[in-house]
N, C-alpha and C positions, 0 to 999 in steps of 0.2 A: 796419440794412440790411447785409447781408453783400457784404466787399470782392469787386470782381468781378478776373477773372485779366487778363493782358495778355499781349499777342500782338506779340513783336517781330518783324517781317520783312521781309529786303530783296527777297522773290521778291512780288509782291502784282499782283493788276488793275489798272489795265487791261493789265497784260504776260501773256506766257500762258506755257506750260511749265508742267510736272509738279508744280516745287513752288511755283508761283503756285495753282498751281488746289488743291492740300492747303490752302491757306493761306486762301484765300476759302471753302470749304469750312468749316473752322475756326468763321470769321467768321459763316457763314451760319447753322451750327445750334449754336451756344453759345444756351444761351437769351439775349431780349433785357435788355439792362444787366448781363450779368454776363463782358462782356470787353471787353477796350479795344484795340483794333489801332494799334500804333505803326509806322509805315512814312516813308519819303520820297514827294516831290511825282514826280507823272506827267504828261506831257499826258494830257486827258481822264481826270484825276483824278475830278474831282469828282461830274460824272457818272458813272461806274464807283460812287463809293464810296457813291451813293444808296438804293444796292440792297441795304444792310448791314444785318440789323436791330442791331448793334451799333455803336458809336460807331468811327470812321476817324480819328487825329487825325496828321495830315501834317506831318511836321518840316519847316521852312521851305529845305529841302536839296533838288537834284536827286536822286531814288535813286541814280546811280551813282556821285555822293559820298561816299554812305553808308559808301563801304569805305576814304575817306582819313582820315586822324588828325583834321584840322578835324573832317570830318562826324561822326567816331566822339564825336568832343567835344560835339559842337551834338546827339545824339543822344542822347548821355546827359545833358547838362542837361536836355532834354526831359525827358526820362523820371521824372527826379528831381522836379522839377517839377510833371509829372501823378501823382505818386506822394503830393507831400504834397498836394495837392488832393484827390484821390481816392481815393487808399490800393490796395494789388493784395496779395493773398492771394496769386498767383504769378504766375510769370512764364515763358511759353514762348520760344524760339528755333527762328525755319527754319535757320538753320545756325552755324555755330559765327562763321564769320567772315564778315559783321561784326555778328552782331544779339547774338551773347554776349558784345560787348563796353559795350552799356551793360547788360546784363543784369548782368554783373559787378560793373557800380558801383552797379547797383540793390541788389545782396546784400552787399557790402562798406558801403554806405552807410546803408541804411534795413532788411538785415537780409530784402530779398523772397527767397525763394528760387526758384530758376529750374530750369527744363529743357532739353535742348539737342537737337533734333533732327538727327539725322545718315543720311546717304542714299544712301553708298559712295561713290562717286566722291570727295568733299569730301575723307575720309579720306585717299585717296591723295595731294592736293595737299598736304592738314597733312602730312603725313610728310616728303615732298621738304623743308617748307617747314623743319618742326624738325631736320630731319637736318644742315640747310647754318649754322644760327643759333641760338648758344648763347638771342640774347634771344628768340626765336621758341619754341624747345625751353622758356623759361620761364612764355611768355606762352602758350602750350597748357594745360601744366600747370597753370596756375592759371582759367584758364576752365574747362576739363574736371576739375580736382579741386574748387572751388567748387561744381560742378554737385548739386543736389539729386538728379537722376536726367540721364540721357543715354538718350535713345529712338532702336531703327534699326527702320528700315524693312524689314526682312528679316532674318532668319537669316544669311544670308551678311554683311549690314551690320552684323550684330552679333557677327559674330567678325573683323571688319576693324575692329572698335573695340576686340574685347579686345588685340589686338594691339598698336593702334595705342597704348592704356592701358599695357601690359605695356611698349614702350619706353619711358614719359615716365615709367616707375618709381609707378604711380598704380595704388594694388589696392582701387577700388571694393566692398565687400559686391556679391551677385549682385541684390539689389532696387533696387539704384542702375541699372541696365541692362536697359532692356527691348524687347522687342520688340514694334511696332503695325504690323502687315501692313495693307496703304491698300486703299482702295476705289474705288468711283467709283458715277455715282446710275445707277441702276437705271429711274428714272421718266425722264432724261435718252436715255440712249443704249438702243433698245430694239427688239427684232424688227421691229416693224411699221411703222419709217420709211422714208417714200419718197424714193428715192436720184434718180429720174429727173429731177425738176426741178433738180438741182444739174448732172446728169451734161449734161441740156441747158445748162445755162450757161455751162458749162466745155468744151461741144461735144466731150464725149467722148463715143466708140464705144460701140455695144452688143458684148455681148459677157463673158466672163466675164473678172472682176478681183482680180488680186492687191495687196492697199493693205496702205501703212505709214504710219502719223503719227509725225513723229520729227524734231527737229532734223536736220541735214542736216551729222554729223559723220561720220568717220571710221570710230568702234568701233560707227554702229548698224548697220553689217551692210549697207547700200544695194547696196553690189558687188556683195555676196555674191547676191543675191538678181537683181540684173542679169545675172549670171552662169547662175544654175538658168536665167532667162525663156529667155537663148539655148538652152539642152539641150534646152528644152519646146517652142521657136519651132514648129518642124517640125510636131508631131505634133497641136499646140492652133492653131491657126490664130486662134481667136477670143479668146486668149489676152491680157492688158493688166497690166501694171504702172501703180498711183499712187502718188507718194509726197506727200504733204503735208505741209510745213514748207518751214523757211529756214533757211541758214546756210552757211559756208563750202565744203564737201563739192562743194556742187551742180555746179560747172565740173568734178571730179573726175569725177565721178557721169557726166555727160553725155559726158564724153569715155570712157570705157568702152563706155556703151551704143554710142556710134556707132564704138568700134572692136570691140564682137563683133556687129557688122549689127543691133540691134534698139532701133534711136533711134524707128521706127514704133510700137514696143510700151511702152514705158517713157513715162509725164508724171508733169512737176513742175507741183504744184501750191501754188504760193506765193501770199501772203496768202489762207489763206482764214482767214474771220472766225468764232470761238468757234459763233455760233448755227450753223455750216455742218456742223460736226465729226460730228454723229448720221447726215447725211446721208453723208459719205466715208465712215463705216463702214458703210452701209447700201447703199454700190457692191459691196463687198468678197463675193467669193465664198468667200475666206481670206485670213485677216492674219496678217501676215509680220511678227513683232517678232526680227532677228536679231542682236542685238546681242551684241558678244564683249568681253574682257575684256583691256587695253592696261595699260601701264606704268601710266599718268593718267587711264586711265577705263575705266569699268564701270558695268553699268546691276544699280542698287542694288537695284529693284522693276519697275518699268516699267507705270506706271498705264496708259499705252495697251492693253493687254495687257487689262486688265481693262475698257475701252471696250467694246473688241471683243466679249468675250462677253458683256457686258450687253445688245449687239448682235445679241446669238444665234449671234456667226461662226467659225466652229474655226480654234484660230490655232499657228500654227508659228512654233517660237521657238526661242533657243538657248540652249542647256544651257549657262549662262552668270550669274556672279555670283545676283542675287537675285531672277533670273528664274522658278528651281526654286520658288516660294513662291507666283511670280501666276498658273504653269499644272501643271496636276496632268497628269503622260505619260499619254497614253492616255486619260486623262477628259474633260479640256476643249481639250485639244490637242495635240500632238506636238512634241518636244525633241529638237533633233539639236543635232550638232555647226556652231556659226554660221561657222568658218570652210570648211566644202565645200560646195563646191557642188555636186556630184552627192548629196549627203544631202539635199539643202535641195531639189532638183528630186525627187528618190523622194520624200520626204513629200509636197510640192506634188502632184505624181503619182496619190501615193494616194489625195486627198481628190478632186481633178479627176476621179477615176474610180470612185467609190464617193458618190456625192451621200448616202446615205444613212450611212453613215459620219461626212460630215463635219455635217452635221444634227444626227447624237446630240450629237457633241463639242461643237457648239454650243449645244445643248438643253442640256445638263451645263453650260458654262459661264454660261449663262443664272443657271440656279438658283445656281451660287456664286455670285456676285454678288446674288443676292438672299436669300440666307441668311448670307450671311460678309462676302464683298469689297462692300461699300457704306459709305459715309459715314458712317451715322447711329450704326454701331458704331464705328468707324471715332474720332469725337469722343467718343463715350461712354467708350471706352477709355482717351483723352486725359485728360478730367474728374475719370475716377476717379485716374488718376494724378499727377494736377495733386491732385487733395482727399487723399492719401494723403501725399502731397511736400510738403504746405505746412507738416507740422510737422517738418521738416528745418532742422536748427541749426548 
């Protein structure tokens, strides 16, 4: 029987985010027995990890341990462990810190070789991180030079790796570096979902809608986009902002909207639950992904972006890190500048006034997603690079 690969990650279900859901993804279409997912414990673990046709094995750690030295320690005896039990042909990583730290003892010790996934923003924290600590600046180095290959999620993530390479003094061959542009499921998020049973739940207006799903940070553009609604208040009357997620921002977020008058127009909609997400897209008359690009963050890809048009919904985005990669200008949607707001209102504009316009863009985004931007390549591309890399010495 051929050793099967393993999958280290601290982003995993039942948590949600972008790279939880690449990661289940992973897990879901690797054929069955030939990957092992190594993660920490969750609530509603267990449950969650039923759904795998691949094996889930929970190191006895809270996940957000996972990133102190104990955990990194109890993670890699894990590993080592399931390694002489089982054996692994290779080994992937969601991010460099903290899942390619027992990937490193798996290659240092038993000789697996691994891969490291990297998704932009991570980038920038390494950098601050080696710039301030000679042992930092060494413990990079040796995870990312160890690395059989390093994978970004975008063109733009993959020249924020050559860079970030070229300071730690590490000149990878160009096949140690690749690029796998992400996906999302096409049979998942899809034209012909009805949006009205949610919109009654949540006792939101009819009316047309502007939706964002997005942590509730700073650099994804929330303002910007509260900002255009006031430009547009006037002349769209039936006009609505949603935004879907959680996190810090939101106090920020809300104290804007009621100081440019449009707290009536704008809702947060927090906790909604995985199964709800087909349906928020399916409010959306256009999706607003406006994220721009800060000292400490940047959106590397932006799989909501690809939601959307699996969605069928033409989506306005910002010409912005590795955003260029999930919306083609003019095809599946339109790229302005994320921080104006009168840019971000003339695009909104356009589509608001040309239904038929914003249709094709949709229809176009439709099919990428079902030709390219979907999962199932998505892992195959993974596979072959994982069966390519395992004879890396």
């Amino acid at each position: 029987m051929n050793k099967p690969d393993l999958l280290l990650t601290f982003d995993f279900p039942p948590i949600g985010g972008g790279i939880a859901r690449w990661m289940s993804e992973i897990a879901l279409r690797y054929p069955p027995g030939e990957l092992v997912v190594s993660t920490g414990r969750l609530p509603g673990d267990i449950a969650s990890d039923a759904r795998f046709p691949n094996v889930v094995n929970r190191v006895e750690v809270p996940s957000r341990r996972l990133k102190t030295f104990l955990g990194q320690v109890r993670w890699a005896r894990r590993v080592l462990a399931l390694e002489r039990k089982t054996g692994f042909r290779f080994a992937w990583c969601d991010n460099i810190r903290p899942s390619a730290y027992p990937a490193n003892a798996l290659w240092r010790r038993r000789a697996v070789p691994y891969g490291v996934i990297v998704h932009g923003g991570d980038l920038s924290d390494l950098r601050a991180n080696y710039r301030r600590s000679r042992l930092k600046r060494a413990i990079a180095r040796r995870l990312l030079g160890d690395a059989a290959v390093v994978v970004a999620n975008s063109r733009w993530t993959r020249d924020q790796l050559t860079q970030v390479l070229g300071e730690l003094d590490l000149t990878p061959p160009p096949s140690r570096i690749r690029v796998v542009l992400l996906g999302t499921d096409p049979k998942r998020f899809r034209p012909d979902v009805d949006a009205a049973p949610f919109r009654r739940e949540r006792r939101l207006p009819e009316g047309r809608w502007i939706v964002t799903v997005a942590r509730l940070e700073p650099h994804k553009g929330i303002d910007t986009v509260i900002r255009a609604i006031r430009l547009l208040a006037e002349d769209y009357p039936d006009l609505h902002y949603a935004v879907a997620g959680e996190g810090g921002f939101r106090a920020a977020a809300e104290s804007l909207a009621r100081a440019v008058g449009v707290t009536d127009r704008v809702h947060f909609l927090s906790r909604v639950p995985e199964e709800s997400l087909p349906a928020v897209y399916a409010m959306a008359t256009i999706y607003a992904g406006l994220s721009r690009q800060t000292e400490r963050a940047a959106e590397g890809f932006g799989i909501s972006l690809l939601e959307a048009q699996a969605a069928g919904k033409p989506v306005v985005a910002g010409r912005s890190g590795g955003i260029t990669d999930a919306v083609r200008d003019g095809e599946t949607g339109l790229l302005v500048d994320p921080t104006d707001p009168e840019a971000v209102a003339t695009a909104f504009r356009s589509l608001l006034d040309d239904p038929g316009r914003a249709r094709t863009l949709g229809d176009s985004g439709r099919r990428a997603v079902e030709r390219t931007f979907n999962w199932d390549r998505v892992v195959a591309d993974l596979r072959a690079i994982a069966a390519e890399s395992s004879g890396h010495q």
